[in-house]
N, CA, C and O of each residue as an XYZ file, in Angstrom:
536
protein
N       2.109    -15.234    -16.797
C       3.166    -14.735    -15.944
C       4.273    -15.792    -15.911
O       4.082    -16.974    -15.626
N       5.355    -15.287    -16.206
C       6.470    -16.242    -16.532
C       7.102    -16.791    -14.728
O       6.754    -16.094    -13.775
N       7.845    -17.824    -14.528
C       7.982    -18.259    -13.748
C       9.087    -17.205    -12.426
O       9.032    -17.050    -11.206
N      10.191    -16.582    -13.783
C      10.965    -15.614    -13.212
C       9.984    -14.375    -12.214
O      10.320    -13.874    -11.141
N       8.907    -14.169    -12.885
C       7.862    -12.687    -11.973
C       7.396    -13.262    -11.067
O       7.130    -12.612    -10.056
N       7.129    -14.703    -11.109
C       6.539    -15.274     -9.896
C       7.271    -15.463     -8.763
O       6.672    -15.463     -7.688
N       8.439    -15.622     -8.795
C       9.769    -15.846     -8.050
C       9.663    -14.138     -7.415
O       9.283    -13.977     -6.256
N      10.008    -13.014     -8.229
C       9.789    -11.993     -7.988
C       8.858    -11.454     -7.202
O       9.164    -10.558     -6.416
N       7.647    -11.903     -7.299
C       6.599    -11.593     -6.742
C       6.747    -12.058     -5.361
O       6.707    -11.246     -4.436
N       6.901    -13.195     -5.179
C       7.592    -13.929     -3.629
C       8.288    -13.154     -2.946
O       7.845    -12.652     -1.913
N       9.423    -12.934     -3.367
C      10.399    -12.189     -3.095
C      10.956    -10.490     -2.842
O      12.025     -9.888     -2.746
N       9.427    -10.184     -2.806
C       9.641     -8.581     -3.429
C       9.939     -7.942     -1.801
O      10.610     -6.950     -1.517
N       9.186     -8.887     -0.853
C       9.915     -8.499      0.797
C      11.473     -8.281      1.223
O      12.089     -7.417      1.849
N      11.796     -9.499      0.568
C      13.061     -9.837      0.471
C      14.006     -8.828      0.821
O      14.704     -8.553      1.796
N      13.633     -8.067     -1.086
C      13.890     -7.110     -1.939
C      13.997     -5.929     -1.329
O      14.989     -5.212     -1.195
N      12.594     -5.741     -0.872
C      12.912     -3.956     -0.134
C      13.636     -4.398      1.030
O      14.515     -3.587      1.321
N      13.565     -5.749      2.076
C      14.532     -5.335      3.072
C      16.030     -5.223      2.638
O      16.800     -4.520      3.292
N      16.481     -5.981      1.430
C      17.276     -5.677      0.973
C      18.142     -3.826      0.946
O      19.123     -3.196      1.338
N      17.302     -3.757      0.434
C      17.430     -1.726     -0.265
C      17.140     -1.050      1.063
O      17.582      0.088      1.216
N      16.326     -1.718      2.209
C      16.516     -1.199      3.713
C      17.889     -1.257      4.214
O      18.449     -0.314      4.772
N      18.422     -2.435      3.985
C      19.714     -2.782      4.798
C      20.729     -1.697      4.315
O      21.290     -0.906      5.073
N      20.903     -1.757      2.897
C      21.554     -0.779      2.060
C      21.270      0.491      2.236
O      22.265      1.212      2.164
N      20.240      1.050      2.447
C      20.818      2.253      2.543
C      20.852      2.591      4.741
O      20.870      3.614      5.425
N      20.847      1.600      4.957
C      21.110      1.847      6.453
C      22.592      1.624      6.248
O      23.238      2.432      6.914
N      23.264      0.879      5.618
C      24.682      1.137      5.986
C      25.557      2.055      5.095
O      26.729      2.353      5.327
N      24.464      2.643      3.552
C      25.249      3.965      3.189
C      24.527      5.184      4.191
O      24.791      6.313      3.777
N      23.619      5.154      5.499
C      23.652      6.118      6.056
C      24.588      5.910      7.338
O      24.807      6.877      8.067
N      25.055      4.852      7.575
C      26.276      4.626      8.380
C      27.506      5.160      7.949
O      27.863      6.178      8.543
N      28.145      4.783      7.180
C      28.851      5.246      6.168
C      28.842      6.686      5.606
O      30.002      6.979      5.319
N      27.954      7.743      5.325
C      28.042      9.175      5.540
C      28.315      9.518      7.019
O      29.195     10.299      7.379
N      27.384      8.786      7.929
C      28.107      9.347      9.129
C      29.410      9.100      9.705
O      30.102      9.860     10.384
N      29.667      7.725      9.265
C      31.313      7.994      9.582
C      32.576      8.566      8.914
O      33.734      8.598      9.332
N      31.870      9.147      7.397
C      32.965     10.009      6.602
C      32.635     11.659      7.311
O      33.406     12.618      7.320
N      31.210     11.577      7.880
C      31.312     13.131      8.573
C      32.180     13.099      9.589
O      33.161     13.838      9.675
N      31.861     12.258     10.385
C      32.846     11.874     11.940
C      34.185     12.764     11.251
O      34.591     13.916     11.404
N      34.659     11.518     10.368
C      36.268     11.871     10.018
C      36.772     13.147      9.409
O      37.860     13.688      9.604
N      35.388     13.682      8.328
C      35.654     15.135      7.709
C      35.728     15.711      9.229
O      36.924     15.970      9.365
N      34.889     16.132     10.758
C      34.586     17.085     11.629
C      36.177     17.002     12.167
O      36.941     17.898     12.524
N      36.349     15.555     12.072
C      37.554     15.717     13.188
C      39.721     15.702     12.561
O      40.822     15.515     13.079
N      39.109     16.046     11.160
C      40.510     15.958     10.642
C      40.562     17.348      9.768
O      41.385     17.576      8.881
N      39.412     18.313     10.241
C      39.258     19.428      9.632
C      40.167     20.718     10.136
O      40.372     21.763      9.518
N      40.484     20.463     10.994
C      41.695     21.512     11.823
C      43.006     21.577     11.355
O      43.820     22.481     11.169
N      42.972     19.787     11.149
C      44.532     18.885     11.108
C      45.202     19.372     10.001
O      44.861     20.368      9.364
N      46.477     18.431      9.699
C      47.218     19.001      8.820
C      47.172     18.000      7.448
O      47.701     18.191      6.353
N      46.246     16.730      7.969
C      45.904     16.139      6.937
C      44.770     16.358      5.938
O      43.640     15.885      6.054
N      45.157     17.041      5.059
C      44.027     17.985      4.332
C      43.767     16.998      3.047
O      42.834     17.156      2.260
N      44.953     15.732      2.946
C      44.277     15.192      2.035
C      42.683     14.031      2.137
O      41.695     13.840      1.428
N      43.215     13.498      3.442
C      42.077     13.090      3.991
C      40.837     13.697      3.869
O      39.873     13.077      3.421
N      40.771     14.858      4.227
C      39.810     15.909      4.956
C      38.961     16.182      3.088
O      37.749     16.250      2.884
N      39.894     16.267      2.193
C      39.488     16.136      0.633
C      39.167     14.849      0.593
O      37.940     14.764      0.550
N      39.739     13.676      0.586
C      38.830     12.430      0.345
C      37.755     12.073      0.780
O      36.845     11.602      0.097
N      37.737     12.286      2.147
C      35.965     12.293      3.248
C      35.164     12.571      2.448
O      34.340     11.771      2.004
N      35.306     14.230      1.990
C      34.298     14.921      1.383
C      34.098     14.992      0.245
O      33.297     15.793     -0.236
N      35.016     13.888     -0.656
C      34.795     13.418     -1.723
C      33.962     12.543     -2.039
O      33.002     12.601     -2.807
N      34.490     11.454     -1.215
C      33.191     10.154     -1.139
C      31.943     10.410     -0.996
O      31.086      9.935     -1.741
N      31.699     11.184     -0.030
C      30.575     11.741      1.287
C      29.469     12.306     -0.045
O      28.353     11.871     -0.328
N      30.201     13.340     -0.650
C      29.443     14.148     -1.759
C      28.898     13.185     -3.075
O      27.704     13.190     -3.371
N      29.818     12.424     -3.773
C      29.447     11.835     -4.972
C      29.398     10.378     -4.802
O      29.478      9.565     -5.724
N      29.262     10.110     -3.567
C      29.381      8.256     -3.855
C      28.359      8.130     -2.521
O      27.242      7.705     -2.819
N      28.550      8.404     -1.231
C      27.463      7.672     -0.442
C      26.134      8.288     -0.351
O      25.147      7.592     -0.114
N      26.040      9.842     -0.567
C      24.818     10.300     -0.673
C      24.117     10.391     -1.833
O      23.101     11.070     -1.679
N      24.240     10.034     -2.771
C      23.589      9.655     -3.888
C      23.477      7.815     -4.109
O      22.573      7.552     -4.902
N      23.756      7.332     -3.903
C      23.517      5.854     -3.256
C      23.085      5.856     -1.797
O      23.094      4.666     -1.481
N      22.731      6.539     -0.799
C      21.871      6.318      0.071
C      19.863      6.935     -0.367
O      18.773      6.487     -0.012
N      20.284      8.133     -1.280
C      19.000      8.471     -1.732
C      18.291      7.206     -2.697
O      17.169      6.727     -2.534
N      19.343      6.815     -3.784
C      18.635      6.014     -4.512
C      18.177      4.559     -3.735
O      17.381      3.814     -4.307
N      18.825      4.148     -2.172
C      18.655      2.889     -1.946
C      17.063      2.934     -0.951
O      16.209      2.075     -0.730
N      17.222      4.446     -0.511
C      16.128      4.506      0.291
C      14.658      4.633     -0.779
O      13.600      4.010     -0.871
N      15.252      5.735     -1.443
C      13.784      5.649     -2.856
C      13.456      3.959     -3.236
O      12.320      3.569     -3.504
N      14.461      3.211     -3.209
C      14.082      2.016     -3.951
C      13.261      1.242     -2.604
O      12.042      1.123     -2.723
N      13.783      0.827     -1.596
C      13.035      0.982     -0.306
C      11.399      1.296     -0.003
O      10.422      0.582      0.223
N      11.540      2.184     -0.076
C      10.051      3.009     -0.146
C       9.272      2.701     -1.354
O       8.057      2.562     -1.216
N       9.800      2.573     -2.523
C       8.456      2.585     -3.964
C       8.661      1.277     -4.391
O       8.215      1.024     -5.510
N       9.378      0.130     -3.619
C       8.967     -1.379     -3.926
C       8.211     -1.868     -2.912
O       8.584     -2.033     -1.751
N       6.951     -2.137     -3.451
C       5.216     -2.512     -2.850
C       5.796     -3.760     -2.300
O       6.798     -4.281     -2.789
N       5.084     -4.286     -1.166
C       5.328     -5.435     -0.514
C       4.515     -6.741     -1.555
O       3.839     -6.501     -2.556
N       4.757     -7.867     -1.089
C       4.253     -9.258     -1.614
C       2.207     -8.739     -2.145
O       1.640     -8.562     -3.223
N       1.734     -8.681     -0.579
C       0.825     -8.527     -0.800
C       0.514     -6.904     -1.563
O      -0.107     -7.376     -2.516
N       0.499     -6.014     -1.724
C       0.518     -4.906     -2.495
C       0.471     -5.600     -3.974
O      -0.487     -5.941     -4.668
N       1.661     -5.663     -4.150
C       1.524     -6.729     -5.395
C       0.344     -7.315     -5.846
O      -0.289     -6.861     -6.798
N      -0.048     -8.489     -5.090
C      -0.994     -9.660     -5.408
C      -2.264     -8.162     -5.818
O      -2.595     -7.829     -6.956
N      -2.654     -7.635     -4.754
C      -3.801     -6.506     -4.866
C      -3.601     -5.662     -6.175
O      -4.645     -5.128     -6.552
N      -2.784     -5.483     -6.752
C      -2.785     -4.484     -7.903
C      -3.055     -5.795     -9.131
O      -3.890     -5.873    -10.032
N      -2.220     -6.507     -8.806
C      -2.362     -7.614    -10.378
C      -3.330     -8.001    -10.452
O      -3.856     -8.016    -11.565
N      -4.216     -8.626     -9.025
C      -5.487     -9.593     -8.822
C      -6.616     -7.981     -9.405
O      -7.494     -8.075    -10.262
N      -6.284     -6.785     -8.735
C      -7.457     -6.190     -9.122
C      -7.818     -5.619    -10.108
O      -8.965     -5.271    -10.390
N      -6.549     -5.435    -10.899
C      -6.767     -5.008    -12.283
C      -7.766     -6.397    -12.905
O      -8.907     -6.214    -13.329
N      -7.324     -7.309    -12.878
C      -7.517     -9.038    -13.549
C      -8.994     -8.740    -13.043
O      -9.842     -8.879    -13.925
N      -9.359     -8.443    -12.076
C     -10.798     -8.627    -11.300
C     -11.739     -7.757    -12.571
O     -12.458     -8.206    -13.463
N     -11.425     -6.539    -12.252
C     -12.181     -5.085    -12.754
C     -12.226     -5.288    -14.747
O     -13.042     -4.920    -15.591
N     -10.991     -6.000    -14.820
C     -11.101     -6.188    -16.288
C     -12.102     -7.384    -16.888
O     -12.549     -7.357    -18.034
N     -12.356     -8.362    -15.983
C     -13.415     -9.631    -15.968
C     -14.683     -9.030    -16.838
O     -14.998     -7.846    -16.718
N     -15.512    -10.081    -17.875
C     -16.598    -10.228    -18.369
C     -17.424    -10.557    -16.765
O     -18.421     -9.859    -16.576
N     -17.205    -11.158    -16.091
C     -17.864    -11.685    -15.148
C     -18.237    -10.412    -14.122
O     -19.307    -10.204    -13.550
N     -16.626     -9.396    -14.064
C     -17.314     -8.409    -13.060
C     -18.281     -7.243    -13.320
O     -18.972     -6.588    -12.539
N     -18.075     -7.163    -15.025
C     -19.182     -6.052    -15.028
C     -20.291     -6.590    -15.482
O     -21.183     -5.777    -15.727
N     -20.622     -8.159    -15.752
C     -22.050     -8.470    -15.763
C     -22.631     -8.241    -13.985
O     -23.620     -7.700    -13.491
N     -21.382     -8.994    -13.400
C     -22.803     -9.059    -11.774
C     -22.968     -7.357    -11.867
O     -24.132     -6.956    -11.907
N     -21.789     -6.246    -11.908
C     -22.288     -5.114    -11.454
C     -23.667     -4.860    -11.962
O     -24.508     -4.503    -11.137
N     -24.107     -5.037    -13.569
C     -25.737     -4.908    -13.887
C     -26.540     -6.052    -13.055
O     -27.725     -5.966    -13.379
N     -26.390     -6.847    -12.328
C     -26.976     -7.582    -11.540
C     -27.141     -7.244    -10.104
O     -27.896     -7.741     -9.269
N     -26.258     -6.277    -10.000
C     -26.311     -5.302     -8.656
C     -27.116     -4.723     -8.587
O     -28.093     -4.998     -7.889
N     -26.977     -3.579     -9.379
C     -28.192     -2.901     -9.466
C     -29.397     -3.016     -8.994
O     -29.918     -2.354     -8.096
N     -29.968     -4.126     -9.801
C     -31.516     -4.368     -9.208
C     -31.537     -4.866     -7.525
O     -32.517     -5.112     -6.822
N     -30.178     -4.906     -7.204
C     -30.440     -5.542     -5.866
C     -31.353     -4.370     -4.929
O     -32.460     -4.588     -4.436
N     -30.754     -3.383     -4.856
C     -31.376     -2.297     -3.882
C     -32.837     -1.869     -4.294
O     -33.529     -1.052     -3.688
N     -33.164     -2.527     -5.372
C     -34.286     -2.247     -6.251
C     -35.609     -2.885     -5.087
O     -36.608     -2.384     -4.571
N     -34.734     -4.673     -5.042
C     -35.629     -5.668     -4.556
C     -35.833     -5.435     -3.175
O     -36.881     -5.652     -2.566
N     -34.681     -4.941     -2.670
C     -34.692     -5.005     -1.134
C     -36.081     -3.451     -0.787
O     -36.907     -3.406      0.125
N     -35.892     -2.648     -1.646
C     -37.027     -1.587     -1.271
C     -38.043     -2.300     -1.609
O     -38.686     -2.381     -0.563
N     -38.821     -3.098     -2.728
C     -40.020     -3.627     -2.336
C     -40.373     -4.846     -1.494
O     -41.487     -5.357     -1.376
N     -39.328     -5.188     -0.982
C     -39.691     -6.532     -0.199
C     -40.031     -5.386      1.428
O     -40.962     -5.671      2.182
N     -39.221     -4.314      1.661
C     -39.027     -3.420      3.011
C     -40.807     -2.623      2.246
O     -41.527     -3.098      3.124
N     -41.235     -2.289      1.851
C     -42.202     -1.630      1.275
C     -43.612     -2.525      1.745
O     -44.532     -2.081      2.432
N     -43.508     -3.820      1.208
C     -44.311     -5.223      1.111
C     -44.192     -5.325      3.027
O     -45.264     -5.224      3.623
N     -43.067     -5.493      3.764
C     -43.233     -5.721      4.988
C     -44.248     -4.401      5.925
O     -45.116     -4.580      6.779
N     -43.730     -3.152      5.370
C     -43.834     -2.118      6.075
C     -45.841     -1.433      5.735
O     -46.380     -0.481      6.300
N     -46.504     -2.444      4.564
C     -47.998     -2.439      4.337
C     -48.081     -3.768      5.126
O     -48.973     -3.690      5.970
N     -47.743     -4.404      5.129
C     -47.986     -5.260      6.166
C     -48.417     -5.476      7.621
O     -49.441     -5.947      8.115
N     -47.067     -4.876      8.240
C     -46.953     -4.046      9.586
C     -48.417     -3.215     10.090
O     -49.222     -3.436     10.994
N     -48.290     -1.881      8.745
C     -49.573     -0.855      8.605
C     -50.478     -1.768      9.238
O     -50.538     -2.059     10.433
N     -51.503     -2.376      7.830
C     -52.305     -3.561      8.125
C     -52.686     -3.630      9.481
O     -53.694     -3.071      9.913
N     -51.809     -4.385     10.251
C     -51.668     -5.616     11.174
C     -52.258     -4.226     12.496
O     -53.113     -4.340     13.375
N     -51.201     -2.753     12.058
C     -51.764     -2.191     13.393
C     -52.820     -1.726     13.250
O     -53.514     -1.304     14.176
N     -53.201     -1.723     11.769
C     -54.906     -0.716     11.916
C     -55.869     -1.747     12.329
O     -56.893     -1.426     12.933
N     -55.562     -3.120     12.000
C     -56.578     -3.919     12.640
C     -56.607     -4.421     14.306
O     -57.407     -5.217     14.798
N     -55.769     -3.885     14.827
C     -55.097     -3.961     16.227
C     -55.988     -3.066     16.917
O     -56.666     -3.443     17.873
N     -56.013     -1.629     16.361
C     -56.123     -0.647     16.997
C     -57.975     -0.499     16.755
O     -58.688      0.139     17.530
N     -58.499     -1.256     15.491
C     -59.579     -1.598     15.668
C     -60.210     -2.614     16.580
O     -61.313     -2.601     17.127
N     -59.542     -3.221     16.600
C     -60.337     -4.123     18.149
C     -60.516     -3.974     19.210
O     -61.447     -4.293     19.950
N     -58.957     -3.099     19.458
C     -59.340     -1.965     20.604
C     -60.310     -1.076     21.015
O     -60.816     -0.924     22.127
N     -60.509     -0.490     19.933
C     -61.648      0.705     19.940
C     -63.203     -0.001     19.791
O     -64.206      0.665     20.047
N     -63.279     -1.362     19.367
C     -64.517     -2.143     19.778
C     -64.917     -2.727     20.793
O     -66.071     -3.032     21.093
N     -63.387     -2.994     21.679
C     -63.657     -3.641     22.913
C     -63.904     -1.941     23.887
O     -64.176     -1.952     25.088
């Protein structure tokens, strides 16, 4: 990983508050070209009333969609670390040997619970025999 992704990777908070800020002030910015389209729509300034709804249409609402999409589908710092670290994990020689080393775990734990539970047995049948002698 080159030094530039690592910087990136740091920074990726930064980043979306970045593309937060942005499109909070292109949704400021549609609302104050609506303000001005609602209230110069009567008037006699019709060129205005065409520029509002010029901007409004091809410049702030298509830069408020793309700033909020970017917002939303850039993963935070940690998101990050979790996708890179877990791919790196799952792809390991190391992780799919322990998984065959797993396995037998639930194997051992039933005969050691098996081994206690003849044990137990045992202990009460000879219990319940002394009883019945006394």
């Amino acid at each position: 990983m080159s030094m530039f992704m690592l910087y990136l990777l740091v920074k990726l908070d930064y980043i979306q508050g970045l593309f937060i800020g942005l499109s909070v002030m292109s949704g400021i910015a549609i609302f104050c070209l609506i303000m001005v389209y609602a209230v110069t729509e009567g008037d006699a300034s019709q060129k205005l009333y065409d520029t509002c709804r010029k901007y409004r249409n091809r410049l702030f609402i298509p830069l408020f969609i793309i700033f909020l999409f970017m917002a939303i589908l850039i993963p935070t710092t940690k998101e990050t670390a979790f996708i890179y670290l877990a791919s790196r994990i799952t792809q390991s020689d190391q992780a799919k040997n322990m998984g065959q080393n797993l396995i037998n775990i639930p194997d051992k734990a039933l005969e050691i619970v098996n081994i206690k539970m003849n044990e137990y047995i045992n202990d009460i049948k000879e219990e319940t025999k002394e009883q019945i002698k006394k």
